[in-house]
HTML snippet that shows the backbone in 3Dmol.js (N, CA, C, O; Angstrom):
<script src="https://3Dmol.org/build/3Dmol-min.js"></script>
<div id="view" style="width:600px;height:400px;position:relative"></div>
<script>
const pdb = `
ATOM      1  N   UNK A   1     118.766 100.975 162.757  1.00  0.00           N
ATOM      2  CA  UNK A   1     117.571 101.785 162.665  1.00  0.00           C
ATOM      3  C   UNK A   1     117.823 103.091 161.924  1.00  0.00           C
ATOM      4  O   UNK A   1     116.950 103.732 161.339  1.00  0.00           O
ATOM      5  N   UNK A   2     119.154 103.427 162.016  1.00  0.00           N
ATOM      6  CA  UNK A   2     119.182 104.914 161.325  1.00  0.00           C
ATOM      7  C   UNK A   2     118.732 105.029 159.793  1.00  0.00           C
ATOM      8  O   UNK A   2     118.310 106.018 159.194  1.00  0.00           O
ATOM      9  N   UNK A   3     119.048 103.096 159.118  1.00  0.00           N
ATOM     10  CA  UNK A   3     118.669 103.318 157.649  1.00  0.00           C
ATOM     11  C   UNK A   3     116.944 103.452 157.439  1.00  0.00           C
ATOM     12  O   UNK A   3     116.418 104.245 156.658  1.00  0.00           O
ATOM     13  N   UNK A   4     116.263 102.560 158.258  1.00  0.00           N
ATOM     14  CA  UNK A   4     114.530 103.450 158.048  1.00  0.00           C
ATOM     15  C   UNK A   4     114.293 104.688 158.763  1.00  0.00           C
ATOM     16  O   UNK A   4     113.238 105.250 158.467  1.00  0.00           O
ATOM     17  N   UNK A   5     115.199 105.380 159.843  1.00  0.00           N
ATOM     18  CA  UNK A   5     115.254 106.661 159.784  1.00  0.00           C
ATOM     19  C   UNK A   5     115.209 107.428 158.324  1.00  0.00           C
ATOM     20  O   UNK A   5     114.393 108.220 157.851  1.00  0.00           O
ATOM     21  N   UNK A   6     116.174 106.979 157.918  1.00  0.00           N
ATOM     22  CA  UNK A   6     116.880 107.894 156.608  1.00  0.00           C
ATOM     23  C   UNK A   6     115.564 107.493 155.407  1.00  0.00           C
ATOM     24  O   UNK A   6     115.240 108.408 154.650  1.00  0.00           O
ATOM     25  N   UNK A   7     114.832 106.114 155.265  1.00  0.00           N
ATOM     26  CA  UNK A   7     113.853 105.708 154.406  1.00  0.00           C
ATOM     27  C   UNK A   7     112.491 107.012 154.893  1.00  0.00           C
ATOM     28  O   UNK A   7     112.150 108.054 154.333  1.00  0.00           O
ATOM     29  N   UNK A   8     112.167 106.566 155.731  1.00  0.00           N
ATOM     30  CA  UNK A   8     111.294 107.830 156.079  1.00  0.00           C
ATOM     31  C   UNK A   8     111.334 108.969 155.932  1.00  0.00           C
ATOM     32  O   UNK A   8     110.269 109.571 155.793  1.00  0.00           O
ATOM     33  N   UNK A   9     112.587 109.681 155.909  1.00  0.00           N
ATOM     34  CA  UNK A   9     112.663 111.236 155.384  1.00  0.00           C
ATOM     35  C   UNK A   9     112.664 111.360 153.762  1.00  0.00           C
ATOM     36  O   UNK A   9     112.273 112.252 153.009  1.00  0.00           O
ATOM     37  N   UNK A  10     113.183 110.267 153.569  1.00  0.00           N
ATOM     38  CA  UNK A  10     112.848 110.332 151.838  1.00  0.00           C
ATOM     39  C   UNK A  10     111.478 109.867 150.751  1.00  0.00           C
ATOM     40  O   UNK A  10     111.242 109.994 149.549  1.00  0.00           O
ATOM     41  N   UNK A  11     110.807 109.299 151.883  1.00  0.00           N
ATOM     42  CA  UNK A  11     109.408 108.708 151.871  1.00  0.00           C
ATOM     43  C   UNK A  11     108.590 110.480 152.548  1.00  0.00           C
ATOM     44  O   UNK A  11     107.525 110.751 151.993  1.00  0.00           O
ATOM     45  N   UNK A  12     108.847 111.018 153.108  1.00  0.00           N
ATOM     46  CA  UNK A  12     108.562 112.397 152.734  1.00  0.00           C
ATOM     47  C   UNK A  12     108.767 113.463 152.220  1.00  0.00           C
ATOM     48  O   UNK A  12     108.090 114.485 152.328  1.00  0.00           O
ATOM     49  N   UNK A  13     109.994 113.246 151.454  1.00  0.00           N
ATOM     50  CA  UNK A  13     110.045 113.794 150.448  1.00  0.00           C
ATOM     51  C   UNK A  13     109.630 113.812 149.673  1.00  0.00           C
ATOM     52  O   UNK A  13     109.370 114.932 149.235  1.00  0.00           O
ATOM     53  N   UNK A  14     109.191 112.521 148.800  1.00  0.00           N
ATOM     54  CA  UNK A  14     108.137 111.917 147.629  1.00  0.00           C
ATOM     55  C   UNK A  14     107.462 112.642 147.916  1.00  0.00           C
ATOM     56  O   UNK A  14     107.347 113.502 147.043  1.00  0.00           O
ATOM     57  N   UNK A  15     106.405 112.931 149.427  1.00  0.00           N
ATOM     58  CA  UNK A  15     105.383 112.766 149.255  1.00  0.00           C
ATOM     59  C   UNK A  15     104.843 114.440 148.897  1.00  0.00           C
ATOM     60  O   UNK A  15     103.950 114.887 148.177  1.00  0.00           O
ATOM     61  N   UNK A  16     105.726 114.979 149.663  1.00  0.00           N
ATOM     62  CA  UNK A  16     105.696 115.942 149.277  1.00  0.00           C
ATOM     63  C   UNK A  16     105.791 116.427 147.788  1.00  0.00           C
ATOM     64  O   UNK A  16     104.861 116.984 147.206  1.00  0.00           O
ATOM     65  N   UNK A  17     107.172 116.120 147.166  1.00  0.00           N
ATOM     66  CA  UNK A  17     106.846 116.286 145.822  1.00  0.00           C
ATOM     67  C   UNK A  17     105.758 116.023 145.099  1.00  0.00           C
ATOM     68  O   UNK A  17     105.479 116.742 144.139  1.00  0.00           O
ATOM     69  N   UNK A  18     104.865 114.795 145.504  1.00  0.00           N
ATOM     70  CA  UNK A  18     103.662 114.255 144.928  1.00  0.00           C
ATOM     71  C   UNK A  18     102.077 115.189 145.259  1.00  0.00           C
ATOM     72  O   UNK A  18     100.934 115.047 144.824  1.00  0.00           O
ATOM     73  N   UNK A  19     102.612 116.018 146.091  1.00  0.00           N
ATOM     74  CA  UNK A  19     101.326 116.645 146.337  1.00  0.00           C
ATOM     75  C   UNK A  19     101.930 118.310 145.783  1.00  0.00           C
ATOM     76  O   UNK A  19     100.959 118.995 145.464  1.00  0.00           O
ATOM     77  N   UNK A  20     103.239 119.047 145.616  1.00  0.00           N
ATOM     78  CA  UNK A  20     103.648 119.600 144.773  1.00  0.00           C
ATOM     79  C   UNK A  20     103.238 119.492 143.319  1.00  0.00           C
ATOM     80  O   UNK A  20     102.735 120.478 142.780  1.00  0.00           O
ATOM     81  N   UNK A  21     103.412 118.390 142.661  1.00  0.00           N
ATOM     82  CA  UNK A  21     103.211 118.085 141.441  1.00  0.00           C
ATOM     83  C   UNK A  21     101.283 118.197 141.180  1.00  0.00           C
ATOM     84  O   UNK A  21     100.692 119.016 140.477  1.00  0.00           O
ATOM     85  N   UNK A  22     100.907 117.488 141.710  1.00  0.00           N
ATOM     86  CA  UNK A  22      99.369 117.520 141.851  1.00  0.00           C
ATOM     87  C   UNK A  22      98.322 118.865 141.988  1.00  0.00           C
ATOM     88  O   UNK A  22      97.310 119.156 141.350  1.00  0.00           O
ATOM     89  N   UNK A  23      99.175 119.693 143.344  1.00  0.00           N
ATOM     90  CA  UNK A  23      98.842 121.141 143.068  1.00  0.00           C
ATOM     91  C   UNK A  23      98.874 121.904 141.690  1.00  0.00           C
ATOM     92  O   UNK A  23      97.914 122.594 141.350  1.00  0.00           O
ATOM     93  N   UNK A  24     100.151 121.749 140.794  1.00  0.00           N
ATOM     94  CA  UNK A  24     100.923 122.167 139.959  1.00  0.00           C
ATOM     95  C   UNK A  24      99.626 122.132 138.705  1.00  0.00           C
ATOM     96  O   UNK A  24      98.925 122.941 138.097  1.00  0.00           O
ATOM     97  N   UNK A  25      99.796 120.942 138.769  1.00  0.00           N
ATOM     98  CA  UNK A  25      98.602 119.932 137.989  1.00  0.00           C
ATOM     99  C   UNK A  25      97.624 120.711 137.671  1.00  0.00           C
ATOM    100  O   UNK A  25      97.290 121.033 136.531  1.00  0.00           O
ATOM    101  N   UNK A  26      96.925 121.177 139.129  1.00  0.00           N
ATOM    102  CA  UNK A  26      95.539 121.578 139.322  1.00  0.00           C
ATOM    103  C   UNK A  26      95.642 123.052 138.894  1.00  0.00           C
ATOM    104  O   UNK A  26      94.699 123.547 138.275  1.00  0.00           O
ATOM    105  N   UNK A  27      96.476 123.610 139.118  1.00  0.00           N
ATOM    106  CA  UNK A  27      96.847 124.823 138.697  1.00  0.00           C
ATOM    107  C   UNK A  27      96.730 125.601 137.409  1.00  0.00           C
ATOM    108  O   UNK A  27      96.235 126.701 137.166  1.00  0.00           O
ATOM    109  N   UNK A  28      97.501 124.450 136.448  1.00  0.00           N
ATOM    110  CA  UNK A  28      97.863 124.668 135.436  1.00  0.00           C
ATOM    111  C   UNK A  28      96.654 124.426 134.482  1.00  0.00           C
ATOM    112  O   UNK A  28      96.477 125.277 133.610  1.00  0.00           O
ATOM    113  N   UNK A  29      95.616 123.135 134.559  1.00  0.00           N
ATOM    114  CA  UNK A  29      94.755 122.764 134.136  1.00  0.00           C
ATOM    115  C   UNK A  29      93.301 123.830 134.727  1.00  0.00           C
ATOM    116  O   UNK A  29      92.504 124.137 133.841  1.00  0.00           O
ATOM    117  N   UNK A  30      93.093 124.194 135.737  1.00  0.00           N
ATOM    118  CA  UNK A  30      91.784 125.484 136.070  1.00  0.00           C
ATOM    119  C   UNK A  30      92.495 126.498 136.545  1.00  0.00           C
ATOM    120  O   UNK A  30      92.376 126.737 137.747  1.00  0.00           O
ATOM    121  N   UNK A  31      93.550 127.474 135.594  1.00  0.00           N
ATOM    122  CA  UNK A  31      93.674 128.666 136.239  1.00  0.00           C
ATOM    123  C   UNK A  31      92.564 129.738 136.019  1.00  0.00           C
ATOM    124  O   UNK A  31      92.662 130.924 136.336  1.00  0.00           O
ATOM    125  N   UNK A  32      91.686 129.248 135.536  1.00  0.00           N
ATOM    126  CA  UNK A  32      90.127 130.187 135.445  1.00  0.00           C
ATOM    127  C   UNK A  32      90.183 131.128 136.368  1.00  0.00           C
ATOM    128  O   UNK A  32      90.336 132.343 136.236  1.00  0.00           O
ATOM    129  N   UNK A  33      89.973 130.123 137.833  1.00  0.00           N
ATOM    130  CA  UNK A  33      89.151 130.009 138.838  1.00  0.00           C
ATOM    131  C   UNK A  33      90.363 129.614 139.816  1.00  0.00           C
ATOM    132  O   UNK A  33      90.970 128.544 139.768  1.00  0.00           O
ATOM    133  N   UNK A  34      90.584 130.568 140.629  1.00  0.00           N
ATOM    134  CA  UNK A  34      91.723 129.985 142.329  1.00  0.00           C
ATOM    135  C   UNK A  34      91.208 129.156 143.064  1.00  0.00           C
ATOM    136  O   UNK A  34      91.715 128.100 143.442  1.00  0.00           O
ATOM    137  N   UNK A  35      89.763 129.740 143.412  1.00  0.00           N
ATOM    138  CA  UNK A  35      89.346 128.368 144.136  1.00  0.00           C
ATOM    139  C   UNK A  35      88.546 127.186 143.982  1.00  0.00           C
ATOM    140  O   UNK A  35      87.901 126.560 144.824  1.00  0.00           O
ATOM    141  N   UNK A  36      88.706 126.993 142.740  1.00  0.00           N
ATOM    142  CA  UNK A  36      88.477 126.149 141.890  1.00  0.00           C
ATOM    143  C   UNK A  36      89.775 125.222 142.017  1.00  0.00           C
ATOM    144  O   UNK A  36      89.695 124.018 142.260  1.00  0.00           O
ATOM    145  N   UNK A  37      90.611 125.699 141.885  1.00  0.00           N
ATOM    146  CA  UNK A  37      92.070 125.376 141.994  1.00  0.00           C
ATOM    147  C   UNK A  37      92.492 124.617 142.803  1.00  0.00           C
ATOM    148  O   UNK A  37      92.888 123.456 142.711  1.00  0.00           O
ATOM    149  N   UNK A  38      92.365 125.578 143.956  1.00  0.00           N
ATOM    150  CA  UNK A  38      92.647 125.091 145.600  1.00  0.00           C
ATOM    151  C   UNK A  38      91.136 123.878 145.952  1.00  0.00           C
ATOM    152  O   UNK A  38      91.367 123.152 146.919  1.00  0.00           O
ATOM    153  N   UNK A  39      90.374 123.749 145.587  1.00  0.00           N
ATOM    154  CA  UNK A  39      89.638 122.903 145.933  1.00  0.00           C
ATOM    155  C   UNK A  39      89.822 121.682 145.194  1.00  0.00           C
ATOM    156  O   UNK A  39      89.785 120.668 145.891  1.00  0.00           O
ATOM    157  N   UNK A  40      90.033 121.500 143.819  1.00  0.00           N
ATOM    158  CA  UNK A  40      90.671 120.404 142.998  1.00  0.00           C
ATOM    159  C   UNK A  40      91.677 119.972 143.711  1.00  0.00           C
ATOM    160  O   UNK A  40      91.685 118.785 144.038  1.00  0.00           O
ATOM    161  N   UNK A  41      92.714 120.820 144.094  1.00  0.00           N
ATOM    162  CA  UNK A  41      94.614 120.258 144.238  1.00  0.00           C
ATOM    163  C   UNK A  41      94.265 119.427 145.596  1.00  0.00           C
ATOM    164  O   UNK A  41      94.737 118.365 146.000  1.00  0.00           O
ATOM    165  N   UNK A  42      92.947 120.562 146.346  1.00  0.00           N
ATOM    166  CA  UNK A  42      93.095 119.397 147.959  1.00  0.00           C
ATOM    167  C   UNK A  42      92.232 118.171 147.816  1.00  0.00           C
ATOM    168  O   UNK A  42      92.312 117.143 148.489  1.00  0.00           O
ATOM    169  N   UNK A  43      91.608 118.370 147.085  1.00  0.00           N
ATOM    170  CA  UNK A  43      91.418 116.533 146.822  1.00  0.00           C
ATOM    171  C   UNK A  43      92.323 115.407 146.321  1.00  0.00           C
ATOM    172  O   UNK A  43      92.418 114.250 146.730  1.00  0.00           O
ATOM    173  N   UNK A  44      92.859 115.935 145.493  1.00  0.00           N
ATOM    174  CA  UNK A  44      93.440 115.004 144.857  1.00  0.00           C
ATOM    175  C   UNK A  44      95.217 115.049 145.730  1.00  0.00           C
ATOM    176  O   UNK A  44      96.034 114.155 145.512  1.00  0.00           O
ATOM    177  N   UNK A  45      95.352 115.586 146.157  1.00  0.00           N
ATOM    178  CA  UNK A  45      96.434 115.745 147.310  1.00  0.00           C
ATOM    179  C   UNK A  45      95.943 114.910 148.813  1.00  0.00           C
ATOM    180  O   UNK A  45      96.773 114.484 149.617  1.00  0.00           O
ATOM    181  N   UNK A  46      94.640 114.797 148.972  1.00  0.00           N
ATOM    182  CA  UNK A  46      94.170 114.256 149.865  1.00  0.00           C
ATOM    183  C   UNK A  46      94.041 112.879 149.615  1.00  0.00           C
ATOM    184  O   UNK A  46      94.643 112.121 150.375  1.00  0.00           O
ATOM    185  N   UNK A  47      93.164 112.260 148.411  1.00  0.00           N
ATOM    186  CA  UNK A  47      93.042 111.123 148.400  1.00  0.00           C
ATOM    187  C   UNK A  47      94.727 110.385 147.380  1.00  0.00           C
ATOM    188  O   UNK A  47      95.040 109.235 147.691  1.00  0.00           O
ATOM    189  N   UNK A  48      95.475 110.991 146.467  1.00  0.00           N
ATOM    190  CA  UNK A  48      96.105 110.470 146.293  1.00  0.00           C
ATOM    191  C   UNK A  48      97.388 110.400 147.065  1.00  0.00           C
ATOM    192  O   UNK A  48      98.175 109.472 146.884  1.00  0.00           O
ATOM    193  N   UNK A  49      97.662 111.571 148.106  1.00  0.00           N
ATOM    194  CA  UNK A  49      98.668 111.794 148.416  1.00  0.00           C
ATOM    195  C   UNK A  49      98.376 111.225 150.368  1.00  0.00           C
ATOM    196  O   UNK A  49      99.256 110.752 151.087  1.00  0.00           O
ATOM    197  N   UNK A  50      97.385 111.399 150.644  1.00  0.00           N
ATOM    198  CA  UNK A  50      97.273 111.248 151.967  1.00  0.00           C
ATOM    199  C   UNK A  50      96.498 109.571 152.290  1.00  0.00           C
ATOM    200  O   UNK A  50      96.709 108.724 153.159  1.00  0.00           O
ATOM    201  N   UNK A  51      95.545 109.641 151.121  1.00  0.00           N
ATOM    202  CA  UNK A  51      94.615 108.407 151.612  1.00  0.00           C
ATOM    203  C   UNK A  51      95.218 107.320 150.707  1.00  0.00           C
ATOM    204  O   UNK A  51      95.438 106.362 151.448  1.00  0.00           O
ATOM    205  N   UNK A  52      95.545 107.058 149.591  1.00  0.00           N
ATOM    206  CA  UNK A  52      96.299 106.423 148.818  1.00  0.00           C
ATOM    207  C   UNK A  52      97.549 106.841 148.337  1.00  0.00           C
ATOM    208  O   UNK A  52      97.550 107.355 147.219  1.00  0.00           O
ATOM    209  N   UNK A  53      98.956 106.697 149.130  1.00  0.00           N
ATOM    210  CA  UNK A  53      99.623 107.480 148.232  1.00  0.00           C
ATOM    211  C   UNK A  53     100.478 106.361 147.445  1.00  0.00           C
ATOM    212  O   UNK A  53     101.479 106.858 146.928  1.00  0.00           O
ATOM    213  N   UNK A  54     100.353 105.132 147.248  1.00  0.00           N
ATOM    214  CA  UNK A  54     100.990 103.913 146.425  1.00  0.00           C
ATOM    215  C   UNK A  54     100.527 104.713 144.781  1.00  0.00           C
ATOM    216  O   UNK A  54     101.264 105.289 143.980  1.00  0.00           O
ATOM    217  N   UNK A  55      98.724 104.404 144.711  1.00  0.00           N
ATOM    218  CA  UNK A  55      98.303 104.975 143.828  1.00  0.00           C
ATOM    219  C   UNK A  55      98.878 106.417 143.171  1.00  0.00           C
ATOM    220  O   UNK A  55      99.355 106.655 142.062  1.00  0.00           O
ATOM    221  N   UNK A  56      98.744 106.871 143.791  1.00  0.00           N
ATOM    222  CA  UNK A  56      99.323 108.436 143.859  1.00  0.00           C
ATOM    223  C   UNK A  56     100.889 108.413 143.140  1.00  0.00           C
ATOM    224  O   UNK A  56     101.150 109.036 142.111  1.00  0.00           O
ATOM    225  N   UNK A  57     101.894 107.548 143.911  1.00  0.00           N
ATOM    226  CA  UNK A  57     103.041 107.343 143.352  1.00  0.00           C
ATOM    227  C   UNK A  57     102.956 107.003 142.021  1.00  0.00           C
ATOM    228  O   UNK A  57     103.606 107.565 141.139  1.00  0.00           O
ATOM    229  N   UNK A  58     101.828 105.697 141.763  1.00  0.00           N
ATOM    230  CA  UNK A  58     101.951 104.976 140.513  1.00  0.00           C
ATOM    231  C   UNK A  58     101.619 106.296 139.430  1.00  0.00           C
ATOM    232  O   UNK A  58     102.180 106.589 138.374  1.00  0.00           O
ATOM    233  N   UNK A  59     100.649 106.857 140.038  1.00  0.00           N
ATOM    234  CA  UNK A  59      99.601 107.898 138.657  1.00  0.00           C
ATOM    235  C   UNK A  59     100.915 109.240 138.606  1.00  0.00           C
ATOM    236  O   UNK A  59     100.937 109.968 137.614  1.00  0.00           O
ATOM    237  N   UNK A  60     101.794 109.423 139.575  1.00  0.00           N
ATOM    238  CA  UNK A  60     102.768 110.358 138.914  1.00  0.00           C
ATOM    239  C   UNK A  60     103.816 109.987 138.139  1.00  0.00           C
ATOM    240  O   UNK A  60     104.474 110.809 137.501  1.00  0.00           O
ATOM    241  N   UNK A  61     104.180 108.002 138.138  1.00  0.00           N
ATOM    242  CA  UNK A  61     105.119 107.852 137.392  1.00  0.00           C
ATOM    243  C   UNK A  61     104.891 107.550 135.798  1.00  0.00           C
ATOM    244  O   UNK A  61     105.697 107.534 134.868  1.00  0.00           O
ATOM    245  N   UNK A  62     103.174 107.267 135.852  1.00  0.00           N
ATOM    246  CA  UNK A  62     102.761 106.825 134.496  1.00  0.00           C
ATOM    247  C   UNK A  62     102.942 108.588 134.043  1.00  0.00           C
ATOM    248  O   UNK A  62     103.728 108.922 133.157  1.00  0.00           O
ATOM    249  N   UNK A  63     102.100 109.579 134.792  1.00  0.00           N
ATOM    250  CA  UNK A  63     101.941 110.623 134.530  1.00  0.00           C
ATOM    251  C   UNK A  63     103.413 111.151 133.348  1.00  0.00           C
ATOM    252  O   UNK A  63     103.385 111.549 132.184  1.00  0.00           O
ATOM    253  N   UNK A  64     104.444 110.943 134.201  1.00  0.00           N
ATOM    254  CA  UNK A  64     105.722 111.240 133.957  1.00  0.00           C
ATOM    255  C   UNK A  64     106.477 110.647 132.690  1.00  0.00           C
ATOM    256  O   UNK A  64     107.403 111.130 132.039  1.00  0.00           O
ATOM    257  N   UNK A  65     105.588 109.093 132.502  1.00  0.00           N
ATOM    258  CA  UNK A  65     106.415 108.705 131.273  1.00  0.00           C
ATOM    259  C   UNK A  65     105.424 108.439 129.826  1.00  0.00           C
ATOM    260  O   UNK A  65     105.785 107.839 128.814  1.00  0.00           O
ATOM    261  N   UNK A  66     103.992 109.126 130.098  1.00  0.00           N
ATOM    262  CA  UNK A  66     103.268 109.551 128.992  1.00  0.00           C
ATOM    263  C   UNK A  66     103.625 111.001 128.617  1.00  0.00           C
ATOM    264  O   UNK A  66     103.280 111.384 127.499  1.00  0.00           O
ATOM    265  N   UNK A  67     104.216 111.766 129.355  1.00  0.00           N
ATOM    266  CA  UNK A  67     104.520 113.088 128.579  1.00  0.00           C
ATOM    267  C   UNK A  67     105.321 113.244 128.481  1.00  0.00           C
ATOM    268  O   UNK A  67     105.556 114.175 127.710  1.00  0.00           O
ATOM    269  N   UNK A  68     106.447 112.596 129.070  1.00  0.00           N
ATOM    270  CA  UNK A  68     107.452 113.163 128.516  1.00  0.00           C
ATOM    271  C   UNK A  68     108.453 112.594 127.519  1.00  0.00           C
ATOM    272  O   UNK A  68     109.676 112.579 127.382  1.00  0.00           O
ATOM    273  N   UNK A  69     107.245 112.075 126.808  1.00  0.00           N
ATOM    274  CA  UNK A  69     108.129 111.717 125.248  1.00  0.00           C
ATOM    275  C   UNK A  69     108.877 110.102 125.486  1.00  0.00           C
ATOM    276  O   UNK A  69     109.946 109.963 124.891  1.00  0.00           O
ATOM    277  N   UNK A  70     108.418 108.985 126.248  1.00  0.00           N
ATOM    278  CA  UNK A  70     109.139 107.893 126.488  1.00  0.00           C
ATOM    279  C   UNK A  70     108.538 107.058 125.451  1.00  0.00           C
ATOM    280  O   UNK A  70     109.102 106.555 124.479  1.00  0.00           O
ATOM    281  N   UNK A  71     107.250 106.979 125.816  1.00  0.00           N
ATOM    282  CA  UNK A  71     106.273 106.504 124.976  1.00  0.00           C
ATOM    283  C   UNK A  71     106.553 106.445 123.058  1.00  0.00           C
ATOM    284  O   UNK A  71     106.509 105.475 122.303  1.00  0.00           O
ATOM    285  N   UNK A  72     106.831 107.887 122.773  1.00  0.00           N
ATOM    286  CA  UNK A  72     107.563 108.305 121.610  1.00  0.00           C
ATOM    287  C   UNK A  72     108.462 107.099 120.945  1.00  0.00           C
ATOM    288  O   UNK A  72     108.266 106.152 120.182  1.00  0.00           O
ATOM    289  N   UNK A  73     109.500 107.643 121.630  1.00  0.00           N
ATOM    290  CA  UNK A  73     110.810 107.273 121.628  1.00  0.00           C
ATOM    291  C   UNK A  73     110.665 105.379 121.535  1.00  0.00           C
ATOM    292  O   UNK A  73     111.313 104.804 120.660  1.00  0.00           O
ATOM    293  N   UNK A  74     109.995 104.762 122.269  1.00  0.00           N
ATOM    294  CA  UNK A  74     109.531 103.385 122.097  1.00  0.00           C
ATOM    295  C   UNK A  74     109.045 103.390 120.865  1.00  0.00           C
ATOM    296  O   UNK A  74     109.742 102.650 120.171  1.00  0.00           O
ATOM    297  N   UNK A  75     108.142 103.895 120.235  1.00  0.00           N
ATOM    298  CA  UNK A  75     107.186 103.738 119.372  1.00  0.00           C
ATOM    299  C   UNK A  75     108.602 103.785 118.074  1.00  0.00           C
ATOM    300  O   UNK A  75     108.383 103.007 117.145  1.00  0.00           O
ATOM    301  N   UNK A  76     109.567 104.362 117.989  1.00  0.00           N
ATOM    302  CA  UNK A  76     110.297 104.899 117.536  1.00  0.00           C
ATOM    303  C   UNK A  76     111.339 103.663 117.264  1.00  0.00           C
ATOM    304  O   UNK A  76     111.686 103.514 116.093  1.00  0.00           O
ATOM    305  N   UNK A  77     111.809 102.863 118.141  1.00  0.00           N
ATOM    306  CA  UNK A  77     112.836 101.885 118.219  1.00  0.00           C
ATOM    307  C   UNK A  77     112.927 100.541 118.170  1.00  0.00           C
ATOM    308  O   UNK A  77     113.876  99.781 117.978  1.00  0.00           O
ATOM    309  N   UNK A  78     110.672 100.223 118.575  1.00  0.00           N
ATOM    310  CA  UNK A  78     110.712  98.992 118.936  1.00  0.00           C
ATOM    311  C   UNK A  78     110.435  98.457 117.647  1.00  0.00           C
ATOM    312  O   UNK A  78     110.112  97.288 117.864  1.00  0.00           O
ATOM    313  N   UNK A  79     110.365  98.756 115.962  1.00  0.00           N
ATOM    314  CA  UNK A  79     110.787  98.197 115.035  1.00  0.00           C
ATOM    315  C   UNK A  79     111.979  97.192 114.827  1.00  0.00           C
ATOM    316  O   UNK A  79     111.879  96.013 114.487  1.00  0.00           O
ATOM    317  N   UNK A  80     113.586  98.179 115.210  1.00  0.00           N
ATOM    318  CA  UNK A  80     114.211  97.770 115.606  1.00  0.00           C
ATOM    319  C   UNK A  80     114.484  96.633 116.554  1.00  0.00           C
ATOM    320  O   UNK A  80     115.227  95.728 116.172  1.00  0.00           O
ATOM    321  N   UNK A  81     114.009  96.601 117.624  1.00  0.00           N
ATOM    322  CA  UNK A  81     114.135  95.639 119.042  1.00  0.00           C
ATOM    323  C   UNK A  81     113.764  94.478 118.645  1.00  0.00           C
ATOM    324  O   UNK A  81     114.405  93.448 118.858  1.00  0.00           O
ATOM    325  N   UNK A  82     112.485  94.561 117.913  1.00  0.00           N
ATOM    326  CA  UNK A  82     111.452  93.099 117.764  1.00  0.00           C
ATOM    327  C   UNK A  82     111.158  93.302 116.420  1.00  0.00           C
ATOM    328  O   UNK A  82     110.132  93.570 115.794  1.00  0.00           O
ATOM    329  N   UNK A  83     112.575  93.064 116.077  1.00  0.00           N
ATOM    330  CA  UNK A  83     111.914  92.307 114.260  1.00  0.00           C
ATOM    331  C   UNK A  83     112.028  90.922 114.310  1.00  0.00           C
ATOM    332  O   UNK A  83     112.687  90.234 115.090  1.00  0.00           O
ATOM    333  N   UNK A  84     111.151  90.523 113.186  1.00  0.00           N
ATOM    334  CA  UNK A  84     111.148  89.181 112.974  1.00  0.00           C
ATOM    335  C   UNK A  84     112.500  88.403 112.595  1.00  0.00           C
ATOM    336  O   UNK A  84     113.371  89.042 112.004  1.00  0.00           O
ATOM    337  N   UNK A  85     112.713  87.054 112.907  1.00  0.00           N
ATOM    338  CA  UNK A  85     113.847  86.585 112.518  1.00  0.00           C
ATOM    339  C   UNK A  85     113.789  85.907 111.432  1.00  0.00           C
ATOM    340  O   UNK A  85     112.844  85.219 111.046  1.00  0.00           O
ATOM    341  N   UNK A  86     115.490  86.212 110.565  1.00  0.00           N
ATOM    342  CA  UNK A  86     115.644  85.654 109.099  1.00  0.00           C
ATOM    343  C   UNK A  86     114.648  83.807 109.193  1.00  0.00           C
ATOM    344  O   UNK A  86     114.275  83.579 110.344  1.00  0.00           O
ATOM    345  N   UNK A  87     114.416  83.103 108.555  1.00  0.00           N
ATOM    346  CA  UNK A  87     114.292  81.547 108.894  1.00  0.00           C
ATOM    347  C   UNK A  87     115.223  80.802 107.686  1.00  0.00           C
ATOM    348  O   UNK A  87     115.336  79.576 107.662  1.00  0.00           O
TER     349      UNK A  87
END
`;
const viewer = $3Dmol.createViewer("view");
viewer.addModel(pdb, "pdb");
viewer.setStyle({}, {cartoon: {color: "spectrum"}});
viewer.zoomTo();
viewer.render();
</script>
């Protein structure tokens, strides 16, 4: 039992990070307005992080590999990967 002990503290860790990131999100995108802010981040901290957080996981990992240049870098290599063969 101690190893889904240990799964669970790291399953709140995510989750935390995931509602970190989401705040961040909300932050960065309406710093107009604070509570504008704080009312965006707790929704989307609520429904992705509390009421769905699978979703939530999925939309921070796509999140994560549309910006930060993965996407690129594919676009970049898969010439290489999948060329056609001599016949």
């Amino acid at each position: 039992m101690l190893f889904l002990e240990e799964l669970q503290w790291v399953w709140w860790i995510i989750i935390f990070l995931m509602a970190y990131y989401y705040y961040n999100w909300a932050q960065e995108h309406l710093a107009f307005s604070p509570v504008l802010t704080l009312v965006v981040a707790a929704i989307l901290i609520y429904y992705l992080v509390i009421v769905y957080p699978w979703a939530g996981l999925l939309g921070w990992f796509v999140s994560i590999i549309m910006f930060s240049g993965l996407l690129f870098m594919g676009a970049v290599f898969a010439p290489f990967l999948f060329r056609a063969r001599p016949k």
